[in-house]
N, C-alpha and C positions, 0 to 999 in steps of 0.2 A: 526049300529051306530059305526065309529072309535073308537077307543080304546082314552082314557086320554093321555095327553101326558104331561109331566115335562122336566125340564132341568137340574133341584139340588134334592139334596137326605139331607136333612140336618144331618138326625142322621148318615149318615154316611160319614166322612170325606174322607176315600180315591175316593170319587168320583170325588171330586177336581184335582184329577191327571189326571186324562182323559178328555181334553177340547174336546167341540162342541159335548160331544155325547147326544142321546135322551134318554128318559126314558118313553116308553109307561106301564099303569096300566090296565092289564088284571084283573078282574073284580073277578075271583076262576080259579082253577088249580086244579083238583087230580092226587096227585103221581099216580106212579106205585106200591108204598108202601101200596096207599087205602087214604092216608091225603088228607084232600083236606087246601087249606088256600087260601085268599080272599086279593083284593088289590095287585095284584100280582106283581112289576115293573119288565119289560124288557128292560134292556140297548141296545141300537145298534147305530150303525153312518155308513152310504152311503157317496156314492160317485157317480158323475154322476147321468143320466134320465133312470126311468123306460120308455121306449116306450112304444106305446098304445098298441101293443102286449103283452105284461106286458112278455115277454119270453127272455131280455136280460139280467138279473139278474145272477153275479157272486158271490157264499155266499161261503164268507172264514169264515171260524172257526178259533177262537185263542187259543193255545196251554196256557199250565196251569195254569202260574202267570202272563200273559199278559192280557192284555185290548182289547176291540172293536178298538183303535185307530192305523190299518194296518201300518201307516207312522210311523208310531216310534219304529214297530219292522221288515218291511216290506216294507221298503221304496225302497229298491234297485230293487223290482219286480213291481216298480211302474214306468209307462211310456207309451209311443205308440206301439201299436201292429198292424200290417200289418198282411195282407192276406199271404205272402211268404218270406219275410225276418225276422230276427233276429227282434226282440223286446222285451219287456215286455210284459208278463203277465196279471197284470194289468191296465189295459185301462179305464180307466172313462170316457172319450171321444165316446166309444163307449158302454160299459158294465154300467149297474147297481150295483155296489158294495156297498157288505154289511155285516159287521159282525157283532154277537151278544153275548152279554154280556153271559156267562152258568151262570145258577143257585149256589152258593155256593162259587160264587166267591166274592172278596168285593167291586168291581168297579161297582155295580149300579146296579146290577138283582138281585132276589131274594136272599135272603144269609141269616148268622147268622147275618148278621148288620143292617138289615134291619128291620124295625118294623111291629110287629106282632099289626095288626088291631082290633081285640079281648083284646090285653092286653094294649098298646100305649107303647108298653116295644119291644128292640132289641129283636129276637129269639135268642140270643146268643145258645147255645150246643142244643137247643128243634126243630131247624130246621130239617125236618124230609129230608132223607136221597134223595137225587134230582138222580137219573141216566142220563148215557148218553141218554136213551130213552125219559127221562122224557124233557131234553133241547129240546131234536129235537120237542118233540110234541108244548110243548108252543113257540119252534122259531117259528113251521108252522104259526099258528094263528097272528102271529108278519107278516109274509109276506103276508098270507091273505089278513089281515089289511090294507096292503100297494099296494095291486094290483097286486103281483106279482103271473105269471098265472105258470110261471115253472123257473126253472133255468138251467140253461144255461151248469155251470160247479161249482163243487164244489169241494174246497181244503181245505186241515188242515194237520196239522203234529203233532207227538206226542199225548195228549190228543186229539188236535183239527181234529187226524186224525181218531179217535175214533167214533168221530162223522159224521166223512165223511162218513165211513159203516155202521154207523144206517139210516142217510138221504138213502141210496141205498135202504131201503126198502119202500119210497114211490113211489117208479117205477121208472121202465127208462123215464114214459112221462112228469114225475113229474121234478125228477134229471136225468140229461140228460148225463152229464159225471161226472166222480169220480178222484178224488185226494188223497188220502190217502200218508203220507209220514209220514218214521218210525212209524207205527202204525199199532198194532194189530188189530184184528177181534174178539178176548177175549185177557184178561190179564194174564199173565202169571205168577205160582210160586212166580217165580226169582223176577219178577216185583214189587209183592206182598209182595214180602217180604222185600225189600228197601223201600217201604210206609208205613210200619209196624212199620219199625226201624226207622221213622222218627215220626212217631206220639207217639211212646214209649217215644221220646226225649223230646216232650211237655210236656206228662203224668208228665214226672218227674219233671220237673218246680214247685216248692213251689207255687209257685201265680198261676200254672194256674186252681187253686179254680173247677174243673171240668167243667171248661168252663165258670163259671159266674164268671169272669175277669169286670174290669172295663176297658174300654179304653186307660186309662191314667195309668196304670201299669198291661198291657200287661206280659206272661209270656216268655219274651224276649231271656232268656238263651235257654230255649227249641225253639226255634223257629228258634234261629243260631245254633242249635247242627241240628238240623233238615235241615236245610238250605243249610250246608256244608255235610251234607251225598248224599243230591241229586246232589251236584255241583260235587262231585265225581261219580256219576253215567251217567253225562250229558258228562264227560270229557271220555280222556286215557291214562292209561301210559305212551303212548308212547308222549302226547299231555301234559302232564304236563314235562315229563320226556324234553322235546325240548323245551319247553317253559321256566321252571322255573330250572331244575334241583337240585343244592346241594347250588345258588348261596344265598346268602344274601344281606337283605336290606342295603343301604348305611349308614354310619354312621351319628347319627345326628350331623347335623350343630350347635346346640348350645353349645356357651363356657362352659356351666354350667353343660354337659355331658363329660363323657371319659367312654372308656373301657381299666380299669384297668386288670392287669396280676392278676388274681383270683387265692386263694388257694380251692383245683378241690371241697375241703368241701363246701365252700360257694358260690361253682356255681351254685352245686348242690342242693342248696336248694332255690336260686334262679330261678332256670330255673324250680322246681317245677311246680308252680303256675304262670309260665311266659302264659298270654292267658288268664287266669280266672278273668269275668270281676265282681268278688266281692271280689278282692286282696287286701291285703291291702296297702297304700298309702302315698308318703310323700308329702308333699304342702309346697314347698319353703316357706320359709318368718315365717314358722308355726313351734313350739318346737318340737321335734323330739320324743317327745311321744303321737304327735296326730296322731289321722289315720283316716282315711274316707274309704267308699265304692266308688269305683271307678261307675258311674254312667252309667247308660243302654247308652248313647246317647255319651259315649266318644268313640271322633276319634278313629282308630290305629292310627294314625301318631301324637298323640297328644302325645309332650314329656312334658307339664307342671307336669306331675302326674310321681312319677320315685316309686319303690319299695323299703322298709326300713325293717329294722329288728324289729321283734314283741317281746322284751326281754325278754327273759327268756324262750321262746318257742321251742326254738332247744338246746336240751340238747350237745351239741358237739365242745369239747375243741379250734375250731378253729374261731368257729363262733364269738366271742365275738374279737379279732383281726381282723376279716375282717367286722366288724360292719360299720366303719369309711367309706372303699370305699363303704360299698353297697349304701351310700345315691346319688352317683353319678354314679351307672351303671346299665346300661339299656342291657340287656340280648341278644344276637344276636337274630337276626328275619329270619327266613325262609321264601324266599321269595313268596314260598308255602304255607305256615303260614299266610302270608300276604294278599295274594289273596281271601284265604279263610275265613279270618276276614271282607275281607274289601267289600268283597260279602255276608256276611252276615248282616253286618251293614247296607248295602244298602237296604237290603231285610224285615228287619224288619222296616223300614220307610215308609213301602209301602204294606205292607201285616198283615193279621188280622190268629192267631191261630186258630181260630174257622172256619174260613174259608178255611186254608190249611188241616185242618184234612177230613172238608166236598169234597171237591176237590180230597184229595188221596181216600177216601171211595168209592167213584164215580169209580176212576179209576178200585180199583180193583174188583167192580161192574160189569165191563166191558162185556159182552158176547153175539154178536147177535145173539147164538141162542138159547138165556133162553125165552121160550114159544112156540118156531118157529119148533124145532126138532133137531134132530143131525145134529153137528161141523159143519162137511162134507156137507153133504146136503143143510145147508142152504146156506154155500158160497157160494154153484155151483150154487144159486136159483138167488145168482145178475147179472144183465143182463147188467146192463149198460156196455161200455166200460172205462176200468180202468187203468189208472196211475198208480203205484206203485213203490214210491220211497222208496230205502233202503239205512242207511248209513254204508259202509261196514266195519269201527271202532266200530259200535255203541255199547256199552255192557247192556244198557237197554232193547233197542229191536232190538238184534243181528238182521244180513241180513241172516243167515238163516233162521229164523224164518219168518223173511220176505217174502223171497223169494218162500219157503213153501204156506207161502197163497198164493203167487201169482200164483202159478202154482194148484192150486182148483179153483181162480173167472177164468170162461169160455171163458172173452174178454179183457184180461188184458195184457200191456207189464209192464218187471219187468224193470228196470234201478238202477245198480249201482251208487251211489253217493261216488267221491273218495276222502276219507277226513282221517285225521288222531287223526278231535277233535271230533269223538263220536257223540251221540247223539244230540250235539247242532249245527253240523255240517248242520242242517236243516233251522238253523236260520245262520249260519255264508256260506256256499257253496254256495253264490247267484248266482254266473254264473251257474253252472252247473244246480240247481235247475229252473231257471228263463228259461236257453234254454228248458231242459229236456221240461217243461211244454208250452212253446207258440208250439211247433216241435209236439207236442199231441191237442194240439188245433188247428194247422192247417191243421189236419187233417180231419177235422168233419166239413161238408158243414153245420150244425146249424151254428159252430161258424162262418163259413165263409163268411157266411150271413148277423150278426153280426156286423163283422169287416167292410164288404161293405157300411154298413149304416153311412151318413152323421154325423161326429164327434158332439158330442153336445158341448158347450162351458166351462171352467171348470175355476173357482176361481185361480187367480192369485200364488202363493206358496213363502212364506216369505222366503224359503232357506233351510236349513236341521237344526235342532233343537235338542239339547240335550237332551238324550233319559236317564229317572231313571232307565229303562227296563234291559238296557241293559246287555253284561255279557262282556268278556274280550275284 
């Protein structure tokens, strides 16, 4: 009997962010851990006809903090693909495409937001630990469900490339080509210990209560201290250094601001706590001994709220003379500073604590070959032919390391990706990634097959859409 299928998740709001996707209810699930839990949803959304072959299925994985929805971070690999000229990638005219929601994430699969059946309560922090093993086995049954007899070609990058090397071990007649891009085969140290130092950032959040947070006051500070550690790992030097440099934000436009010539005493203890969003606060129009807490959900760019002096709090002879300007100067902004606020602001609008720590624990979970034997051995044991993209900036998952695996799997080309933004360079490098992979796919008489087959017809496309996803 098909699996239940839904379209809303109520108890959990960020499923609203993701239009048109499904929500099938598998019935129980046992981890790899030994949990089993009942009621289980899987998010996904297609694209294109499975044919009666059920063998034309392309299944992308989404990388960390993204969603099932490929058009909004994936849109540019999206198009017609011919047999021998330049195309896209992905083809829904001909391919069956499909992503699926991993577990731990908050867009609509199983997760900490999700309600536990047994209690009619969120699983908030008691969601028992989901592996990349664990996604692949409940996606299978997701495809099962839906007819599909094998796949064709699978891609992911990052996390989602993670999962491209666990799928290689349901066979080559299973998974038929491999994808993997910036991503390991296990996680590394280095890797581990960047996810470490981001879930330490939560830990330390006053509210986040060990996990049983409420909703509606979220432990928000940990979660953009955690936010901008990764944005820094995603990036490089060399990519913030040419991007942003030494420059600063413009000056505000309102009359009611200036940057006075500071005495260096009262810069300095303005620039203190310049960033800290529990600073304290002046409110035009309000006496100048009220203060507030500057609120989880204020802009950066929000000049209404300016910084005042807390009397009596700085013991230092200069302070009390520059009292007067501080109520009308607003601190210089790095426009480094900037980026990094204003990507985390974003990020806590759209993402759940509980479910980025479930997420990194996965990661560093990571290792195909915990049960299978050693490292070694078991890469040599995939058989498919393999893709291997590396990005040669990247400092999360250096292209040596890359490259390393690539020369262990037995049927793999490695390809340089040449970029200077790091690790996100897999989301940002669409030409090169986009050729690299249809030039590998038009290799392989399956897919040629495939591509030969009468177009199916495909829903009309409103135009390109604003993406909350997105990064610079």
């Amino acid at each position: 009997m098909p699996f239940e299928r839904k379209t809303t998740q109520p108890e959990n709001p960020f499923t609203k962010l993701v239009p048109d996707q499904t929500i099938a209810i598998v019935p129980e699930f046992t981890f790899e851990s030994g949990h089993t839990i009942r009621e289980v949803p899987v998010a996904y959304k297609t694209w294109g006809v499975l044919n009666e072959a059920g063998d034309n299925c392309m299944l992308i994985c989404h990388p960390l903090t993204r969603s099932v929805d490929v058009e909004d971070w994936w849109i540019d690999l999206m198009g017609s693909c011919t047999l021998d000229t330049p195309g896209k990638v992905i083809d829904e005219t001909k391919f069956f495409v499909i992503c699926l929601n991993v577990m731990g994430s908050p867009y609509g699969s199983a997760s900490p937001l999700t309600n536990n059946p047994d209690s009619s309560r969120r699983y908030g922090p008691e969601f028992p630990l989901a592996t990349i093993r664990d996604d692949c086995k409940l996606h299978k049954m997701i495809l099962d469900d839906l007819g599909v007899k094998s796949v064709a070609i699978c891609i992911g990058g990052s996390m989602a490339g993670m999962h491209v090397f666990e799928w290689a071990f349901y066979g080559p007649d299973y998974i038929k080509l491999l994808v993997p891009i910036s991503a390991p085969a296990k996680t590394s140290a280095w890797s581990m210990g960047w996810t470490e130092a981001q879930r330490q950032s939560i830990f330390a959040d006053p509210k986040y209560l060990d996990g049983y947070y409420s909703l509606d006051a979220q432990p928000l500070h940990g979660m953009i201290a955690a936010r901008m550690i990764a944005m820094l790992t995603y990036r490089t030097r060399a990519s913030y250094e040419h991007r942003f440099g030494r420059s600063l934000m413009d000056s505000p436009s309102s009359s009611q601001l200036k940057t006075p010539s500071l005495h260096p005493a009262h810069m300095y203890r303005i620039d203190h706590n310049a960033g800290h969003r529990q600073m304290k606060a002046y409110v035009p129009g309000l006496s100048d001994s009220v203060t507030v807490a500057c609120s989880n959900k204020l802009p950066v760019s929000d000049n209404s709220l300016q910084l005042i002096e807390d009397k009596g709090s700085l013991a230092h002879p200069a302070a009390d003379a520059a009292n007067v300007e501080s109520h009308n100067y607003q601190p210089p902004l790095y426009s480094t500073h900037s980026y990094l606020r204003y990507q985390a602001d974003k990020f806590i609008q759209r993402f759940d604590a509980n479910c980025y720590i479930a997420l990194s624990r996965k990661m560093d979970a990571h290792d195909i070959s915990i049960g299978r034997g050693d490292y070694e051995d078991v890469v040599q044991k995939i058989q498919q032919p393999t893709l291997v993209l590396g990005i040669e900036s990247d400092v999360l998952f250096p292209f040596y390391e890359i490259e390393a695996l690539s020369t262990l799997l037995p049927n793999s080309e490695l390809i340089r990706v040449r970029s200077e933004e790091g690790h996100d360079g897999l989301l940002l490098e669409h030409k090169q990634v986009n050729a690299s992979i249809v030039t590998f796919m038009q290799k392989h008489e399956h897919i040629r097959k495939i591509l030969r087959q009468k177009p199916a017809p495909i829903p009309e496309r409103k135009g390109p859409r604003g993406s909350i996803f997105a990064s610079w």
